[in-house]
C-alpha positions in Angstrom: 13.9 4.6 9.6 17.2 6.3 9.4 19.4 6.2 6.9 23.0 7.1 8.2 24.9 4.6 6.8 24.9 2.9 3.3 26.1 0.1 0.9 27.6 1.7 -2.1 29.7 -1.2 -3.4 29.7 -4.6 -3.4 31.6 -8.2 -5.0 31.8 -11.9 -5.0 34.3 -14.0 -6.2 32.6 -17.1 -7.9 32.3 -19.9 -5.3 34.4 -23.1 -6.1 35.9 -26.0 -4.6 39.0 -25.8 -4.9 40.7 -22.0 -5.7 44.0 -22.6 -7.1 45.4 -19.5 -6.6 46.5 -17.7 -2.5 44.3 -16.2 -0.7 45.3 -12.4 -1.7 44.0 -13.4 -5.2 41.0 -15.1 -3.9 40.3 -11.9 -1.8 41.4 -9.5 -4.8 38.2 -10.7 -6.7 35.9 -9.4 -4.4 37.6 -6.4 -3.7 38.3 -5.7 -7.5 34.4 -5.9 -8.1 33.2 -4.3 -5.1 35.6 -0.5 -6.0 34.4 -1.1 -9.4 31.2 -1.3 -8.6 31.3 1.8 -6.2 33.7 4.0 -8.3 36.3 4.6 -5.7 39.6 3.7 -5.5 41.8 2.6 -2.5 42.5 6.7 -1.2 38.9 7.3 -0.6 38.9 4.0 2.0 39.3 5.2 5.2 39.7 1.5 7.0 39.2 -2.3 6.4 37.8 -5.0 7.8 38.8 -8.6 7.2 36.4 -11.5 8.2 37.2 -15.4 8.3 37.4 -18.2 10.7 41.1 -18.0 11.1 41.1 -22.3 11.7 41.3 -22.5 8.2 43.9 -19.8 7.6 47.4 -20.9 7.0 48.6 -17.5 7.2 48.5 -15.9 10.9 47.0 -12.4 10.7 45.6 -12.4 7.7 44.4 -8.9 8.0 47.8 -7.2 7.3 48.6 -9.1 4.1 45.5 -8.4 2.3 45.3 -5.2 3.6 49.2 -4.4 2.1 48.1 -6.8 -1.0 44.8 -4.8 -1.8 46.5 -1.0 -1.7 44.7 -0.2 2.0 47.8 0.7 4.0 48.6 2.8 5.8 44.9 3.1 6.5 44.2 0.8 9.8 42.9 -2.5 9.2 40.8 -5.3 11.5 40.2 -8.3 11.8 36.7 -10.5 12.6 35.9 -13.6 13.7 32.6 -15.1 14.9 32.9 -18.4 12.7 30.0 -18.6 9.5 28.5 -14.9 10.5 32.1 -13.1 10.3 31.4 -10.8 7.3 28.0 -10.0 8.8 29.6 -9.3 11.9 32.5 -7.4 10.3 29.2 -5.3 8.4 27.9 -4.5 11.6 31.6 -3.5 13.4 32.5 -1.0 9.9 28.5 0.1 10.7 29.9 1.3 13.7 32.8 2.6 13.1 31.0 5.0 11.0 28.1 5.9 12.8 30.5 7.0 15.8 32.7 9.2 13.5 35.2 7.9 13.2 35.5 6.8 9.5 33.4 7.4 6.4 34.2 4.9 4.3 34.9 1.0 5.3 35.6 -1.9 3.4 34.4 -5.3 4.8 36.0 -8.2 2.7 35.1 -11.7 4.1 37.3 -14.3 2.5 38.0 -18.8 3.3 39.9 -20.7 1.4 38.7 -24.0 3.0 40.6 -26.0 0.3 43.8 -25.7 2.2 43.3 -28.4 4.6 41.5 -32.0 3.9 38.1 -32.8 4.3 38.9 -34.4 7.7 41.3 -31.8 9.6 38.3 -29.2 8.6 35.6 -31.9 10.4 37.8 -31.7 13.1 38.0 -28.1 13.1 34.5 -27.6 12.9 34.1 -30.1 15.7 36.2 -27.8 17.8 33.5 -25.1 17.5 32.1 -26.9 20.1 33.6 -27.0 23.7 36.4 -28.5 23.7 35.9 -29.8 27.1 32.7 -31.2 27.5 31.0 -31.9 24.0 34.3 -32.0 20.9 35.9 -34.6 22.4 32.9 -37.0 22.0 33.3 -36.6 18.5 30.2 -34.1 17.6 30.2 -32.4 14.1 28.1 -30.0 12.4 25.8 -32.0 10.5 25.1 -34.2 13.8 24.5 -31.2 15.7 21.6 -29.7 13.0 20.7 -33.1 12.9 19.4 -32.7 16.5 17.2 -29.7 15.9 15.8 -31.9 13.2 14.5 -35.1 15.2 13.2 -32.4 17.7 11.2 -30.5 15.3 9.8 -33.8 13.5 8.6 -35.2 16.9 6.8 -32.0 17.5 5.8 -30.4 14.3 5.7 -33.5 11.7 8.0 -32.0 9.7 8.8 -34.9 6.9 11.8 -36.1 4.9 10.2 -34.3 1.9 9.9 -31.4 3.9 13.5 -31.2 3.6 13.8 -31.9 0.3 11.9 -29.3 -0.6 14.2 -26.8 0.8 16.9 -28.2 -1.9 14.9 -28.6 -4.3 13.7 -24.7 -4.1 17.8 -23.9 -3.9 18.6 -26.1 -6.9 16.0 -24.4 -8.5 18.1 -20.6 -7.9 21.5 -22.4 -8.1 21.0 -23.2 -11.5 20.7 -20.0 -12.3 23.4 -18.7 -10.2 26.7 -18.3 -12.3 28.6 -17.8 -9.1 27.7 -20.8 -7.3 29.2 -24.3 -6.9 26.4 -26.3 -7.5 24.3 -25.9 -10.9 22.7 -28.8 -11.4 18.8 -29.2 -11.2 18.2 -31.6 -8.3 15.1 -33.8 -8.5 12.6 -36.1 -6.3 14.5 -38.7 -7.4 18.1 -37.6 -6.2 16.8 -38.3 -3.0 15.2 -42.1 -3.6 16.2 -44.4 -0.8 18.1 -47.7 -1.7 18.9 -46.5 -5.4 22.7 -46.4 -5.6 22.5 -43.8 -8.2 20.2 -41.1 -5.6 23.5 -39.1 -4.6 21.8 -37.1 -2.4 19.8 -39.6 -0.6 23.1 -41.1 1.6 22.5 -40.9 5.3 24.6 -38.6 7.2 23.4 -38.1 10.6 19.4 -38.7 10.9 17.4 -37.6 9.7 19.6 -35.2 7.4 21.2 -36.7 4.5 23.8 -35.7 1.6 21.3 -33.6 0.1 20.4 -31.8 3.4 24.0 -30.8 3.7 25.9 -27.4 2.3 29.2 -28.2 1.3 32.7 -26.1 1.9 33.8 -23.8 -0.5 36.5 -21.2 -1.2 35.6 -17.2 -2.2 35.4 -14.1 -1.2 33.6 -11.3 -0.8 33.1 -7.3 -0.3 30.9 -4.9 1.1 31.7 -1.4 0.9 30.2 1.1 3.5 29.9 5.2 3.7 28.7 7.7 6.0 24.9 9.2 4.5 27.3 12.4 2.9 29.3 10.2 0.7 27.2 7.5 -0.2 24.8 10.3 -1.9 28.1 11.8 -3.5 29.4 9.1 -5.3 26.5 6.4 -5.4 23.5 6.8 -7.6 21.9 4.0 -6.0 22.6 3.8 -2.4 21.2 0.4 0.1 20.7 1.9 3.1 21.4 -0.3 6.8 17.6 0.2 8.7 18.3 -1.8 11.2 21.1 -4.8 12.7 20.4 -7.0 15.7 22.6 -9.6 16.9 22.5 -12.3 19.9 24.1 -15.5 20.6 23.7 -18.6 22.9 25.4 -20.9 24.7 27.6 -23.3 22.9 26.8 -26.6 24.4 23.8 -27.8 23.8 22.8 -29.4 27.1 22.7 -25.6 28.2 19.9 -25.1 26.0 16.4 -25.8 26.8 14.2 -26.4 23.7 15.6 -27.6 20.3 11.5 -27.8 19.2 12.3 -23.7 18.4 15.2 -23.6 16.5 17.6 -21.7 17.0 17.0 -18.7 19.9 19.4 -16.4 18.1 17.9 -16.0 15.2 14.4 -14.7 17.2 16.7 -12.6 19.2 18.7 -10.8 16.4 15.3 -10.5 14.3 13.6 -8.9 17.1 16.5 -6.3 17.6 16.9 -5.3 14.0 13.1 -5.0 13.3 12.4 -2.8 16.5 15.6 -0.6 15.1 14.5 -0.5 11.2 10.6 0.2 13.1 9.4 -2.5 11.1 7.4 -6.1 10.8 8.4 -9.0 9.5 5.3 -8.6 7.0 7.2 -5.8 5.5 10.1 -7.6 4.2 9.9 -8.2 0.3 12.5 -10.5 0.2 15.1 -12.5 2.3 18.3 -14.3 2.8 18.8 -16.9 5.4 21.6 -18.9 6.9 20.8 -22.2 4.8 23.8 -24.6 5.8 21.3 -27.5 6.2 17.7 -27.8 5.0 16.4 -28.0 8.6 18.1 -24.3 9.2 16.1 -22.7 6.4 12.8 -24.0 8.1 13.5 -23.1 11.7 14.8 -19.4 10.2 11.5 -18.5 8.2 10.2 -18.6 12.0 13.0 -17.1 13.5 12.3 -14.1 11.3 8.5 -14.1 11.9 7.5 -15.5 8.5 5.7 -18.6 10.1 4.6 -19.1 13.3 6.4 -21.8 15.4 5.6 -25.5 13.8 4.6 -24.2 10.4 7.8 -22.9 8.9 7.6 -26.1 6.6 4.1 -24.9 5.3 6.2 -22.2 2.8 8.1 -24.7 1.7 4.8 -26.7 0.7 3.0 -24.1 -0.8 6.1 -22.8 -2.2 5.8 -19.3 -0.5 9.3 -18.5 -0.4 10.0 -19.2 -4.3 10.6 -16.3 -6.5 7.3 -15.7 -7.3 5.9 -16.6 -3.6 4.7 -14.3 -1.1 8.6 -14.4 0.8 11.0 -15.3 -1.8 14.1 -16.5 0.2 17.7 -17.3 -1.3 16.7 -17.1 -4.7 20.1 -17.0 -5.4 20.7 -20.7 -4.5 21.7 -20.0 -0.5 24.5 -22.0 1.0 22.9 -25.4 -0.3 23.7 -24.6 -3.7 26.3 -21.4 -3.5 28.7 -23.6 -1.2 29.6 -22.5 2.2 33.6 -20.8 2.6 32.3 -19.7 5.9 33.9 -15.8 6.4 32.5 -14.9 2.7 29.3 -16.3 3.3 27.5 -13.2 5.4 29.1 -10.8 2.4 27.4 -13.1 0.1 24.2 -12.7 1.5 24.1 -9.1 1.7 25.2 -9.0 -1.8 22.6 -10.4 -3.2 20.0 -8.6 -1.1 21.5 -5.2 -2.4 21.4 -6.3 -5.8 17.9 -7.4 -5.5 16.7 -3.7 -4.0 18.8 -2.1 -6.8 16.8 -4.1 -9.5 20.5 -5.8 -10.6 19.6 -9.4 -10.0 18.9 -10.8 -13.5 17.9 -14.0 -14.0 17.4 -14.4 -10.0 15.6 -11.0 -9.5 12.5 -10.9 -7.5 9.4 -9.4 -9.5 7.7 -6.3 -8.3 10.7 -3.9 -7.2 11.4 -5.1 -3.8 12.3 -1.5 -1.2 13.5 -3.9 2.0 15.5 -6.7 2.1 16.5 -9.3 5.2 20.1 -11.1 5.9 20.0 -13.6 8.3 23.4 -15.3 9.1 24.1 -17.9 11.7 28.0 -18.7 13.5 28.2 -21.8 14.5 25.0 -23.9 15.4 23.1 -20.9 16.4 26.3 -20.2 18.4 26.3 -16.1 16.7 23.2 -14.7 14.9 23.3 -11.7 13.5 20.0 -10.1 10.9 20.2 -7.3 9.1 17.8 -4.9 7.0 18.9 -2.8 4.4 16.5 -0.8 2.4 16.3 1.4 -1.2 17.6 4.9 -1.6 
């Protein structure tokens, strides 16, 4: 496994609902964490990446603003998109930019502020995700796309209604816990008890998912800072090395794609390309995050990733394998479920909390045991972008 390039910083913004200040604040939290935390300032940055879906941007190149805003001109500065994975993707572009040579040090800052539209111009936003040609205009949104894998994988595998509740259940377990993320409240069995009116989680929302089944939108930010193997030994103590990234993607209608009984094909194609680089199994990952934004995701990534063979992903969730204590944890930090989803700071999120789990800085949410490799699975789209990455300890 090489080590060539490594995390030496990293931030989060807490997640909320409704930021109240602009986004150069919003991003500013991240950033202001993530130097802190590597003990740099802005002259040792030799470039930035900025990650969002820029839909949900008021402000037309972004990039430059925060860039100017965060003291990182006249270094150059770029910009990433590929929907929910951006910050992933913007990890694996500053990867690259420093294995070639180029730079040694790279801030990736992922940032949405979904609060600045309503509720219904983002629906239609994500609806446009889709082709606008042949499938958006017949009115197709997220949850009824995921919703699709769902009744596929229930007709084949017998995954249950308390299948999924399990998966929120396990992340309002984490969430709890999680002073960063939107949702803190213990969620029970009976949150999800059909025909009570006070079961908020048990409204329908396109079958078989339901409220509970669904992340919600969020504003925040977040950083990842990256150097070249020289200066991440000179000024971190405790270095998270990159082993291996793989990324794939798909085609975005869904009549192009020929069995939703799988899940989704990117996430078996990026896993497969960042294991063979990190020279690695699945069976040696000590613990995981993946892209949660519906309960049926989580299932369909444990086999994506290779923890579960194809049909039995939901038999973790009923032995409670991938609980803190389990043989995989995964998102003990709440995932998307509980955290929220502001779609370019999710990926960031993720990797954060992997790097703070191999540094043994997790807290209340770290896993027991000392944990040397760590997973990041992060999905654009519905299985549109999928990138994995595997970072392991100094």
């Amino acid at each position: 496994m090489k080590k060539d390039v490594a995390v030496i910083g990293v931030g989060q913004s807490s997640f909320v609902r409704g930021y109240e200040g602009s986004i150069r604040e919003l991003a500013f939290e991240a950033f202001r964490e993530a130097m802190q935390d590597a003990g740099i300032t802005q002259k040792d940055v030799d470039a930035s990446v900025f990650c969002s879906a820029p839909e949900y941007d008021k402000q037309r190149s972004p990039a430059g603003v925060l860039a100017e805003y965060l003291g990182l001109i006249p270094q150059p500065t770029f910009y990433v998109e590929s929907v929910c994975s951006s910050s992933s993707t913007g990890v694996k572009v500053g990867y690259s930019m420093i294995k070639s040579g180029l730079h040694d040090v790279v801030v990736v800052l992922g940032f949405q502020k979904m609060s600045e539209i309503t509720s219904a111009e983002s629906q239609e936003r994500m609806g446009r995700g889709a082709d606008i040609q042949w499938e958006a205009p017949f009115g197709t949104m997220m949850p009824a796309y995921y919703a699709l894998y769902a009744q596929a994988y229930m007709a084949k595998h017998g995954l249950t209604h308390d299948d999924l509740m399990g998966v929120r259940l396990k992340s309002s377990t984490y969430g709890v816990i999680n002073e960063r993320a939107v949702y803190r409240k213990a969620v029970k069995p009976g949150d999800f008890k059909q025909g009570d009116p006070e079961a908020k989680l048990a409204g329908p929302v396109a079958w078989p998912l339901r409220v509970g089944d669904c992340c919600a939108n969020a504003d925040g930010s977040s950083c990842i800072i990256l150097a070249d193997a020289k200066k991440a030994k000179s000024l971190s103590k405790k270095p998270v090395w990159i082993l291996g990234i793989g990324a794939a993607s798909e085609a975005v209608n869904m009549a192009a794609r020929p069995d939703f009984t799988k899940g989704l094909s990117v996430g078996y194609g990026a896993a497969a390309e960042a294991y063979r680089m990190a020279g690695i199994t699945s069976k040696d990952i000590k613990v995981a995050e993946v892209h949660d934004c519906f309960t049926i995701a989580e299932i369909m990534a444990y086999e994506g990733l290779g923890f579960a063979p194809a049909g039995e992903g939901k038999q973790l969730i009923r032995e409670k394998a991938t609980y803190k204590d389990g043989k995989m944890p995964v998102n003990v930090d709440g995932g998307l479920l509980s955290k929220g989803h502001p779609i370019g700071a999710t990926g960031g999120s993720q990797i954060r909390t992997i790097v703070l789990q191999l540094r043994g800085e997790a807290g209340p949410m770290q896993v027991p045991g000392g944990p040397d490799i760590g997973l990041v699975h992060n999905i654009g789209g519905v299985g549109l972008y999928g990138n994995v990455t595997i970072f392991g300890r100094g």
